[in-house]
C-alpha positions as CSV (number, residue, x, y, z in Angstrom):
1,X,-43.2,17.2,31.4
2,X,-42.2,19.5,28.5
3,X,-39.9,15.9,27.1
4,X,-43.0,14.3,27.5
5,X,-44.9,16.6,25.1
6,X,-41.5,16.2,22.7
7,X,-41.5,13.0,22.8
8,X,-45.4,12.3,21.7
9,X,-44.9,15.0,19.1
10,X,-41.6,13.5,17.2
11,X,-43.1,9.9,18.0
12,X,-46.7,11.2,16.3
13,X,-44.7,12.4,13.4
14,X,-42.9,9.6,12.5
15,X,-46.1,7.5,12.7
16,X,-47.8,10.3,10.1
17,X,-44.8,9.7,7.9
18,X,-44.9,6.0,7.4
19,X,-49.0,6.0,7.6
20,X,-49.0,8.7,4.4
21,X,-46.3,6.6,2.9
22,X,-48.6,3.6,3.1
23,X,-51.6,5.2,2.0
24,X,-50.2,7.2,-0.9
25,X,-47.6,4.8,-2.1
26,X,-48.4,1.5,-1.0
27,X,-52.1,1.2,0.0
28,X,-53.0,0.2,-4.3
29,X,-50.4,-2.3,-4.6
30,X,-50.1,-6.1,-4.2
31,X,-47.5,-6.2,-1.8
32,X,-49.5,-7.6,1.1
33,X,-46.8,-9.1,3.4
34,X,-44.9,-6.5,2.5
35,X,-47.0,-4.1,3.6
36,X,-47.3,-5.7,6.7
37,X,-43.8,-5.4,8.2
38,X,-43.8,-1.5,6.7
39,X,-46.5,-0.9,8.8
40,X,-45.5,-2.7,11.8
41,X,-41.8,-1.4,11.3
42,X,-43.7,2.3,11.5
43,X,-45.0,1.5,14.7
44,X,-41.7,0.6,16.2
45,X,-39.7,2.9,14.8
46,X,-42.1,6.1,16.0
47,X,-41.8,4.7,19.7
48,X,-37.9,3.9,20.2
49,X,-36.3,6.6,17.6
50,X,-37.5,9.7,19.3
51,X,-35.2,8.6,22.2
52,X,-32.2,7.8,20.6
53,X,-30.6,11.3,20.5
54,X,-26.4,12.5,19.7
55,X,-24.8,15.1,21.6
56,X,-22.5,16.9,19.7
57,X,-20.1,19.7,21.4
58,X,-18.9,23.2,19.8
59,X,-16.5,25.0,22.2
60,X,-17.1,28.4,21.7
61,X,-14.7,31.6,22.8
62,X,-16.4,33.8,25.2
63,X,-16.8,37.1,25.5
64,X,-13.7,38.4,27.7
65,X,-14.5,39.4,31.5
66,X,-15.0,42.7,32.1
67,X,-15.0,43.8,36.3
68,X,-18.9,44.3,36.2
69,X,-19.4,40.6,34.8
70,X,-17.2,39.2,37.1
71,X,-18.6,40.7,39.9
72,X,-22.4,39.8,38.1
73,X,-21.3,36.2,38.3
74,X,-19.7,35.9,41.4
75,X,-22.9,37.3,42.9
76,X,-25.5,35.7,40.6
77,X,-28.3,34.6,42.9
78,X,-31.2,32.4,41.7
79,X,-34.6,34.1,42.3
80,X,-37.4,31.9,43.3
81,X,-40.0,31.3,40.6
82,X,-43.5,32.7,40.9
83,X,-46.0,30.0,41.3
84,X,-47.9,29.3,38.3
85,X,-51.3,27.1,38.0
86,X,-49.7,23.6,37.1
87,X,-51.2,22.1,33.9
88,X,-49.0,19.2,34.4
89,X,-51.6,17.4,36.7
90,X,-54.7,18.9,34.7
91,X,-53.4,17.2,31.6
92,X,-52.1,13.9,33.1
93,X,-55.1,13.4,34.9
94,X,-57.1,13.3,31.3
95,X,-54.5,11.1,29.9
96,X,-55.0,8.9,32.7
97,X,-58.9,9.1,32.3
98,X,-58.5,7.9,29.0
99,X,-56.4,5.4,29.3
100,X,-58.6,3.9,32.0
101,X,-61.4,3.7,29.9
102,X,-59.4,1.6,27.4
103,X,-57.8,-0.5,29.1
104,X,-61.5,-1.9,30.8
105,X,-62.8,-2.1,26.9
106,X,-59.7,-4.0,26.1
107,X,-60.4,-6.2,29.5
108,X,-64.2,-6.3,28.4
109,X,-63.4,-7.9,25.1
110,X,-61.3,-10.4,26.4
111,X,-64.0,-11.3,28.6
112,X,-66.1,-11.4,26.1
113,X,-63.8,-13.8,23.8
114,X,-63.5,-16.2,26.9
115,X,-67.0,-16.6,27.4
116,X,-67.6,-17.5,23.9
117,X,-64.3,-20.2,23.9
118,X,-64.6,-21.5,27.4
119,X,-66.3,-24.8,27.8
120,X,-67.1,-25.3,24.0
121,X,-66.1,-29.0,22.4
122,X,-62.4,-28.3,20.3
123,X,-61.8,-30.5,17.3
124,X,-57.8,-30.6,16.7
125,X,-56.7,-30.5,13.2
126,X,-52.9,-30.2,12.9
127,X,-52.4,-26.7,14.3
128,X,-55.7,-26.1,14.5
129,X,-58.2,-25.9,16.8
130,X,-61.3,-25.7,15.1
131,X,-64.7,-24.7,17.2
132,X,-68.4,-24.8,15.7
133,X,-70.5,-22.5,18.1
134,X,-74.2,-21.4,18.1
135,X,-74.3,-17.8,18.6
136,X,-74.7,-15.7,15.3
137,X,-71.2,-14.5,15.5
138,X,-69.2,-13.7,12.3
139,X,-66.4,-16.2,11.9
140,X,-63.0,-15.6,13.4
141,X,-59.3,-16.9,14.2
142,X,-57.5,-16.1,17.5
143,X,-54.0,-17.4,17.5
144,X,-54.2,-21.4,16.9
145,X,-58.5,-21.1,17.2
146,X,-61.0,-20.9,14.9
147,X,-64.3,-20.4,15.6
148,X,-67.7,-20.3,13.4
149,X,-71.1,-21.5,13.0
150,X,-71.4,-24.2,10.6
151,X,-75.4,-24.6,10.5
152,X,-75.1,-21.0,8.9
153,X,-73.1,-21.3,5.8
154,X,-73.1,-24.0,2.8
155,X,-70.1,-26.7,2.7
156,X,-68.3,-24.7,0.1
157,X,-69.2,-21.3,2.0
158,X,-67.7,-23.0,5.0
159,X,-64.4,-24.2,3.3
160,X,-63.8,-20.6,2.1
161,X,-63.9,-19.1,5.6
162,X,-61.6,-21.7,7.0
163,X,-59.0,-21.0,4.7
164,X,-59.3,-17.7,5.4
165,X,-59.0,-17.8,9.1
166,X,-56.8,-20.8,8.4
167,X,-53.9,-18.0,6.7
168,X,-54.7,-15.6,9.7
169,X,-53.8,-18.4,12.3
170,X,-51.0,-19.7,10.2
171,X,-49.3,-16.2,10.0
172,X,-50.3,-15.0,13.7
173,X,-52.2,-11.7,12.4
174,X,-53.5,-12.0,16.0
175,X,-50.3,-10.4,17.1
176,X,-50.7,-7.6,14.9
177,X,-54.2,-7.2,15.9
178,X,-53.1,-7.0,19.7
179,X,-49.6,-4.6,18.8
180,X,-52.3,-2.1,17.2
181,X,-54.7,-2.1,19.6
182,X,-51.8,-1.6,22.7
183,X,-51.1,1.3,20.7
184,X,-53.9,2.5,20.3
185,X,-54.6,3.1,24.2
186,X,-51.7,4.0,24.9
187,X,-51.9,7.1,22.2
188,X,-55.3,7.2,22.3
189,X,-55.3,11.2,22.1
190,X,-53.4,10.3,18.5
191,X,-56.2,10.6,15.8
192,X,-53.1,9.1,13.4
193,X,-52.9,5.8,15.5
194,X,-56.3,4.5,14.9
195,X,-55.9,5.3,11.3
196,X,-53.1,3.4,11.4
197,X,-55.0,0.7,13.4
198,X,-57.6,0.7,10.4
199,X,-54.6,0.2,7.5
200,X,-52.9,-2.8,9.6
201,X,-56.2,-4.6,10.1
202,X,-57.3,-4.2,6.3
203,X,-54.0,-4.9,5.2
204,X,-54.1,-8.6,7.4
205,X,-57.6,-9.3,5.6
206,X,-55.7,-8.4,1.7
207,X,-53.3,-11.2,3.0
208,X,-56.4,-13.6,4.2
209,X,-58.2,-12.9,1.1
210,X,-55.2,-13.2,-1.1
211,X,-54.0,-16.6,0.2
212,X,-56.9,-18.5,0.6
213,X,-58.4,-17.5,-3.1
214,X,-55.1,-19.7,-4.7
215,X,-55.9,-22.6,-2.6
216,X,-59.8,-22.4,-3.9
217,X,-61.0,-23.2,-7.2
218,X,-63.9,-21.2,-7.4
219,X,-62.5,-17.3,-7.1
220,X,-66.2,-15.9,-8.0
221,X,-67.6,-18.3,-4.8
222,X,-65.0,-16.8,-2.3
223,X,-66.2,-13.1,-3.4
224,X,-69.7,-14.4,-2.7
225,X,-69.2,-15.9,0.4
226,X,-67.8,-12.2,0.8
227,X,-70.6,-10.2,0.2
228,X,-72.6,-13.1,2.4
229,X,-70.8,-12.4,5.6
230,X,-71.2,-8.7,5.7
231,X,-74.6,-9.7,7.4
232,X,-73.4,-10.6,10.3
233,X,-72.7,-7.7,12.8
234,X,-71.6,-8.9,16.0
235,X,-67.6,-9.4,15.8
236,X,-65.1,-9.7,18.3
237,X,-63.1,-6.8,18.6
238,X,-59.5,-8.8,19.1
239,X,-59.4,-11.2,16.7
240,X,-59.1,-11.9,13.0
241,X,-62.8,-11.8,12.0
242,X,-64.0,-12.8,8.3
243,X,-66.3,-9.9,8.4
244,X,-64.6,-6.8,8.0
245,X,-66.0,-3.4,6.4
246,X,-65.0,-2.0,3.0
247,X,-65.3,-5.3,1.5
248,X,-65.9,-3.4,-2.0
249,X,-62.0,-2.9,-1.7
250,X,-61.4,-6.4,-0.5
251,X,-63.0,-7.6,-3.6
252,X,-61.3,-4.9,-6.2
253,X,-57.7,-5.9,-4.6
254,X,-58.7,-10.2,-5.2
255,X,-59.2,-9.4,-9.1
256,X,-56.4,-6.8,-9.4
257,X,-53.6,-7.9,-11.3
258,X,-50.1,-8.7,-9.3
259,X,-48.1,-5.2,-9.1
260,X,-44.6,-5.2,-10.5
261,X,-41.1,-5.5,-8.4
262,X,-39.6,-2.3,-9.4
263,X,-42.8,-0.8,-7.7
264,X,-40.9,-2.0,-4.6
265,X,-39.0,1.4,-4.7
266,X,-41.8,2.8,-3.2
267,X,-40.8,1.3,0.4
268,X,-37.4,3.6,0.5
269,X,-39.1,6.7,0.2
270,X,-39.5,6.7,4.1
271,X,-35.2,6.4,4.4
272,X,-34.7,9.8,3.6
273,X,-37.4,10.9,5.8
274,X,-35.7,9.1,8.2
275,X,-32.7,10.6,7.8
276,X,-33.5,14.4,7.8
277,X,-35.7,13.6,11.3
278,X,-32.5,12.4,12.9
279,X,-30.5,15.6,11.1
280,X,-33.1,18.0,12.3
281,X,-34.3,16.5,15.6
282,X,-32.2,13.9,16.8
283,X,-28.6,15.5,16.8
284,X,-28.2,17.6,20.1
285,X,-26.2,20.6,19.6
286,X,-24.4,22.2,22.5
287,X,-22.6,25.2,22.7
288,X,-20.2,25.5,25.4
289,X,-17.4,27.9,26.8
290,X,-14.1,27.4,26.3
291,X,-12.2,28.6,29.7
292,X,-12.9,32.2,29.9
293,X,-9.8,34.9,30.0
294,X,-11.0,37.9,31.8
295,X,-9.9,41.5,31.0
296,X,-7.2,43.4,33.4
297,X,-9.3,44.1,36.9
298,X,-6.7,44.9,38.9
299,X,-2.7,44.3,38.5
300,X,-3.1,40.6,40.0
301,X,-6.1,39.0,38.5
302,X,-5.5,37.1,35.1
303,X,-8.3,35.3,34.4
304,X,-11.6,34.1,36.2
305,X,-13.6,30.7,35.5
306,X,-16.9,30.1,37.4
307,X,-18.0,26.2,36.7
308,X,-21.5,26.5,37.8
309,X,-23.4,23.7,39.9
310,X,-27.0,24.3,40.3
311,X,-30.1,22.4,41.3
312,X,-30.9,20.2,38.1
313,X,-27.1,19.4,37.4
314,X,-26.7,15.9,36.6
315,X,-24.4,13.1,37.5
316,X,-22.8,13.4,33.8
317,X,-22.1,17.2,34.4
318,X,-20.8,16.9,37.7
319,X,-18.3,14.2,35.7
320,X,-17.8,17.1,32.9
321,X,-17.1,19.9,35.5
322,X,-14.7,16.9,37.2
323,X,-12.8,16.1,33.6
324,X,-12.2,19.8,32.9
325,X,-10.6,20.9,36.5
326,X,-8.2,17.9,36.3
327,X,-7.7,18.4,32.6
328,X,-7.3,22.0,32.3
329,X,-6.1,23.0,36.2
330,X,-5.0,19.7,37.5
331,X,-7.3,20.4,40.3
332,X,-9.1,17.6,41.5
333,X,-13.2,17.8,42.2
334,X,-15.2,15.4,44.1
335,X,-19.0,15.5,44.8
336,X,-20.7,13.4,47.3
337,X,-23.2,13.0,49.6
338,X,-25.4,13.4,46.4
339,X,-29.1,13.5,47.3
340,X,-32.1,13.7,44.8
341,X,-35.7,15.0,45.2
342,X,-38.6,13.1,43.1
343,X,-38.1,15.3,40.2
344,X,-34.2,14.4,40.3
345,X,-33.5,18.0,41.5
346,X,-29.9,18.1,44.1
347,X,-31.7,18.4,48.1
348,X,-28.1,17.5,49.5
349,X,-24.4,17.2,48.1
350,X,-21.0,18.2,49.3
351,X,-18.0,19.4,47.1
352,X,-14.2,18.8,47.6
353,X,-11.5,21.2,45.9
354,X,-8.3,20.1,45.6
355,X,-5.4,22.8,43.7
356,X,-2.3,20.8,45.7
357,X,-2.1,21.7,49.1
358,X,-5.4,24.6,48.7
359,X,-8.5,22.9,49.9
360,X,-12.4,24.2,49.3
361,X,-15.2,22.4,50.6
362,X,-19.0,23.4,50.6
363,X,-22.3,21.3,51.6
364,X,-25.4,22.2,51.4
365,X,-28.5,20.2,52.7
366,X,-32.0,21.0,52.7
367,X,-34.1,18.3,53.5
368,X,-36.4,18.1,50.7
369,X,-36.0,21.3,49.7
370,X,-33.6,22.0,46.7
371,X,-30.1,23.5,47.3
372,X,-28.6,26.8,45.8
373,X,-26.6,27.0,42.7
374,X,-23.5,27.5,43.7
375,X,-20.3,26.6,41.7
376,X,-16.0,26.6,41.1
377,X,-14.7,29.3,40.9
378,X,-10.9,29.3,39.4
379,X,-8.7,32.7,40.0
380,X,-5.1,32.8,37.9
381,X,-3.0,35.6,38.7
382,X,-0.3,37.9,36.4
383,X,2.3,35.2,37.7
384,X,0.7,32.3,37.2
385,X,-1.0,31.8,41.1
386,X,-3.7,29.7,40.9
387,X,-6.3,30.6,43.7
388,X,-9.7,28.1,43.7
389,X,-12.9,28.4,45.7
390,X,-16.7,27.7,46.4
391,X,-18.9,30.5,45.0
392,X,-21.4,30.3,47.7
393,X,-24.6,32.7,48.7
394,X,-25.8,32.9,52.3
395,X,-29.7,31.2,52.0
396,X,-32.4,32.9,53.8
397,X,-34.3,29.4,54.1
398,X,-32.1,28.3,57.0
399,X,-29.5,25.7,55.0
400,X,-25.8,25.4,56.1
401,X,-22.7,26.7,54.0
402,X,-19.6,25.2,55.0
403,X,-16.3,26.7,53.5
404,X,-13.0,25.3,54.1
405,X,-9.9,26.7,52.1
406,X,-6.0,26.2,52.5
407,X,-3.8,28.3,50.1
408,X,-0.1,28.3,49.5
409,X,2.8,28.8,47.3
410,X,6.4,29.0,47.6
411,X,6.1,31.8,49.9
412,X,2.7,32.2,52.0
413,X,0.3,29.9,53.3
414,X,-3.2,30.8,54.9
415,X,-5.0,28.1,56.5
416,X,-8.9,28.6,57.1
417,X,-12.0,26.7,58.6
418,X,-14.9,28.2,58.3
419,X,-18.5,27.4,59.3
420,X,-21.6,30.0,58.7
421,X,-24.8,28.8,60.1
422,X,-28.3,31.2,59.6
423,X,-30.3,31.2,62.2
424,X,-32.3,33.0,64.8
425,X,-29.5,34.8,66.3
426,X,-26.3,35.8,64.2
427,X,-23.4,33.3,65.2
428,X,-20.1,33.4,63.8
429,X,-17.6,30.8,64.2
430,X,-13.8,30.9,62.6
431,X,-10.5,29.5,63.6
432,X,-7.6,29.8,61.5
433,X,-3.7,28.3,62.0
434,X,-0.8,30.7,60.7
435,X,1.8,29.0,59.4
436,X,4.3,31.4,57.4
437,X,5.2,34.9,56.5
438,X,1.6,35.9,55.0
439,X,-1.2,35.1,56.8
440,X,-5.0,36.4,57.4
441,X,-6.5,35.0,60.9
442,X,-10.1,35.9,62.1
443,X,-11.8,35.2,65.4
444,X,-15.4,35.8,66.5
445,X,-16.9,34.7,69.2
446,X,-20.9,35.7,69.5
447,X,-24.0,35.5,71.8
448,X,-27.0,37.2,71.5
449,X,-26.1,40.1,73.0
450,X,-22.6,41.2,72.3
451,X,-20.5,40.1,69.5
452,X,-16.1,40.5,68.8
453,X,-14.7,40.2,65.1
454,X,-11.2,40.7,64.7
455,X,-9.6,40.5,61.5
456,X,-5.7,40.7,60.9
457,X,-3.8,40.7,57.8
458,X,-0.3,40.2,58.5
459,X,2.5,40.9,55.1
460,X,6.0,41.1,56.4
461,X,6.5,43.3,59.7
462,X,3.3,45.4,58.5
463,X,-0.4,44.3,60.2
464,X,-3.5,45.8,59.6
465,X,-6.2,44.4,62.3
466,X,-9.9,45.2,61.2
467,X,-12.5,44.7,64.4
468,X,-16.0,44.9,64.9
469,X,-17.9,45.2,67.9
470,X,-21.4,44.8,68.8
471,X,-22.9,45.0,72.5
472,X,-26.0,46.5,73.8
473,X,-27.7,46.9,70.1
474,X,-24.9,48.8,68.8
475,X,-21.9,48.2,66.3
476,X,-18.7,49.7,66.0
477,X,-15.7,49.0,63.2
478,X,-12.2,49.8,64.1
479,X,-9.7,49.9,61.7
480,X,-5.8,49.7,62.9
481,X,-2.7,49.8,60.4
482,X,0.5,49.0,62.7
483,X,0.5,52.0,65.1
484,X,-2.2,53.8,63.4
485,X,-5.7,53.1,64.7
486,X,-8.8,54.5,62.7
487,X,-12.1,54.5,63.8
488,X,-14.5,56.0,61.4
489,X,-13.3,57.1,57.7
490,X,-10.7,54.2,57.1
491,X,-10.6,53.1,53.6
492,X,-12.0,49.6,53.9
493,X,-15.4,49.1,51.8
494,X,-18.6,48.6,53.8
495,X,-21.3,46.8,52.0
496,X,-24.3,46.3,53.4
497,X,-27.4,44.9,52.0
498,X,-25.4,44.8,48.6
499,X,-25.2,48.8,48.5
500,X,-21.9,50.7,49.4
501,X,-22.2,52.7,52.1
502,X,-20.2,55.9,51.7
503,X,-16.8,56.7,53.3
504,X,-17.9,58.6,56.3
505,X,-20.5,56.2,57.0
506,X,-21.0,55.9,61.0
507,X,-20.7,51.8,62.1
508,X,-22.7,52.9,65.2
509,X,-25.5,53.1,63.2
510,X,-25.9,49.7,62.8
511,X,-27.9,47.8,65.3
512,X,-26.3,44.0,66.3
513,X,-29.9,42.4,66.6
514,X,-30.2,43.4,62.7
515,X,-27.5,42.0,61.4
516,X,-28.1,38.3,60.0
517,X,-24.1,37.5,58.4
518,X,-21.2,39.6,58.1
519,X,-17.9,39.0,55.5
520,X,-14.6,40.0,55.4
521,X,-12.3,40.1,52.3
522,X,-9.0,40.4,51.7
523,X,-6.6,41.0,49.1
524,X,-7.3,38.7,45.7
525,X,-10.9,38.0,47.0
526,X,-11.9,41.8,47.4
527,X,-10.4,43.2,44.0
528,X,-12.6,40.3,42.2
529,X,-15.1,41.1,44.0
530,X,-15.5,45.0,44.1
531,X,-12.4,46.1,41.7
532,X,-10.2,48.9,42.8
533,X,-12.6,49.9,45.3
534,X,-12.0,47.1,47.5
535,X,-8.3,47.1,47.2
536,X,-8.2,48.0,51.2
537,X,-10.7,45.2,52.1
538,X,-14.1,45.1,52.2
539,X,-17.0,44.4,55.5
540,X,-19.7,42.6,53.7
541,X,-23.3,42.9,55.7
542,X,-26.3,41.2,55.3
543,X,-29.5,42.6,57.9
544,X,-32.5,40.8,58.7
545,X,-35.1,41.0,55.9
């Protein structure tokens, strides 16, 4: 909606520009045709340049990563909005009012036209179509007719109005008539469009007026027949009628003499105007990031880049995030699945990671609800590792997060599928293939009542085996490191809720039924994530709220 309100705004001052042009430069001078394609070129111009808009880039270095911001990122959770009373409809539904209203006066005056034409005897004269009526209706042209009363006006008043209407007909002023008048209700709320409205239709009857007084001989009988007409007060409201108000100025602008050419100057006032609107409005700065180094964390951690999907993320920046992983990572990024709400918000779409033979994969579907922002995240090691992943967040709305990652180099592969589902009951599902030297491997298996989580980090001959227990409504951690077994005060990190709990914390204080999702990380992912505090691993737990 707020484009909307940008739109009318830019679109309302370019039609100001050209209407002030007109009226302070132009309106005094003899230009007539002129005028009228000024005037008609403002109209145009106000509706289609507002949208034509250039995007220009500046890359940017950022700010290096400290631990906190990386960390700040990683976790970076969108809060839901507080709902607000929605003007949008309010303000629409006035618009729409209006526009109702003159749309059936537009209807109503066609109506009216019809009656008046229908069924009345045509005489054809060469493009003409020439209609003598008896209603006491001021005489006017629409398109190729031309319609008056004859037993109301002398011959010689009668020969000046047909060559008036004759020039409006010849000319088709009725389409500048029926361009100002769609404008008009369709910017109805614009006091500047029926101002200029008023300047095209005078400006038609300058031309009339003009034209028709060489092809007379009697100037001084025109300007009579002039001053006769403004009698009459029932006009139709779409045509070209002879009667028009201000016909003092009609009259001054028949005996003023011809303007000079280099008064044509005038009409390029509006180019510079034209050109500072699309400086100041039109060009589309954006600012962007170049690939962000972060500071020392930890002795393995490089740099960290976070390419950020979220909820009103377009097809062109899913293309951008796309370009810049192949260009700068050779990683290859496809998005599919690609649903959109009514307000062209994401509801469904599934990612695909590729870093060679490391795989990440996250979906996310809602239904009609809108997904989570989510994004890429891109980890580069002291010796050039590349690790890439889904930034994810568990959703307490019930959506599905799917996570599926392969990593490898010369030396160690780790092969994971993973599949978190929240629901009702905490459930969580994990099977992992070991393939070389280093590996990670989790099982869980979980009912309602009792759940097992083993984790076991294998480097070497070495093991560590983190497992977590649940049964009966209570929870224990164990901790083993080859022969040593460690049940409470082991050095792993417990999270829970997003607060630390402290190293003598007691797991059997946890109750199973409470706990929603639990996380284990490892290694790379822990340091990011928690610094050197998490250098031993880290049990992430999330409770019921």
């Amino acid at each position: 909606m707020e484009a909307v309100f940008i739109y009318i705004a830019k679109s309302s001052s370019l039609m100001l520009m050209f209407y002030c042009a007109y009226y302070f430069l132009l309106r005094k001078e003899t230009f007539f045709i002129s005028n009228r394609w000024f005037l008609l070129s403002g109209l145009i111009v106000s509706v289609i340049l507002p949208l034509l808009t250039y995007t220009k880039v500046i890359w940017t270095d950022a700010a290096p990563y400290t631990n906190a911001d990386i960390q700040t990122e990683i976790l970076n959770i969108p809060q839901n909005e507080s709902a607000n009373f929605n003007w949008t409809y309010t303000i629409l539904g006035l618009y729409g009012l209006g526009l109702l209203v003159f749309i059936a006066k537009l209807a109503i005056d066609f109506y009216s036209l019809n009656s008046i034409i229908k069924g009345k005897k045509i005489k054809q004269q060469a493009d003409f179509k020439f209609i003598d009526i008896k209603e006491n209706i001021a005489p006017f042209s629409y398109f190729e007719y031309i319609v008056y009363n004859s037993s109301l006006y002398t011959p010689s008043e009668l020969e000046s109005i047909i060559e008036h209407e004759k020039v409006h007909s010849d000319q088709n002023h009725t389409l500048d008539v029926l361009i100002s008048r769609i404008f008009s209700i369709i910017f109805w709320f614009n006091p500047i469009v029926w101002l200029y409205k008023k300047a095209i239709t005078q400006n038609l009857e300058f031309i009339a007026d003009s034209e028709a007084s060489k092809k007379l001989s009697d100037k001084k009988a025109y300007q009579y027949t002039l001053l006769k007409i403004t009698t009459h007060d029932n006009c139709v409201a779409i045509t070209n009628h002879f009667y028009q108000s201000l016909i003092k100025k009609r009259i001054v602008m028949l005996n003023k003499n011809q303007s000079k050419k280099r008064n044509s100057w005038k009409y390029y006032t509006v180019i510079p105007a034209l050109a500072a609107f699309v400086l100041l409005f039109q060009i589309e700065v954006i600012a962007k990031e170049k690939p962000q180094m972060a500071k020392e964390v930890s002795k393995e951690i490089k740099s960290v880049d976070v390419y950020k999907i979220r909820k009103n993320s377009t097809d062109a920046e899913l293309k951008e995030i796309k370009d810049k992983l192949k260009s700068i990572y050779n990683i290859d990024f496809e998005a599919s699945q690609i649903k959109r709400n009514s307000n062209n918000e994401l509801t469904s779409i599934k990612v695909n990671v590729k870093n060679g033979s490391q795989e990440s994969q996250s979906i996310q579907t809602g239904g009609d609800d809108t997904i989570k922002d989510f994004g890429v995240i891109v980890i580069t090691d002291e010796n050039g590792n590349r690790k890439v992943g889904i930034q994810t967040s568990d959703d307490a709305n019930g959506k599905i997060a799917v996570s599926k990652k392969t990593n490898s180099d010369s030396n160690k592969k780790i092969k994971t599928s993973t599949k978190t589902v929240t629901n009702e009951n905490p459930t969580i599902k994990t099977e992992t293939n070991v393939n070389t030297n280093f590996n990670t491997s989790t099982k869980t298996s979980s009912t309602t009542s009792s759940a097992i989580s083993t984790f076991v980090t294998t480097d070497g001959n070495q093991s560590s085996t983190t497992t977590i227990t649940s049964k009966d409504g209570k929870t224990s951690i164990s901790v083993s490191d080859g022969a040593k077994k460690k049940s409470k005060g082991f050095q792993q990190l417990i999270v829970i809720d997003g607060e630390i709990m402290p190293s003598n914390f007691d797991s059997n204080d946890i109750n199973a039924k409470d706990i929603a999702t639990m996380n284990v990380l490892k290694g790379m992912d822990a340091t990011v994530k928690y610094g050197d505090n998490g250098k031993n691993g880290v049990i992430e737990i999330e409770t019921r709220k």
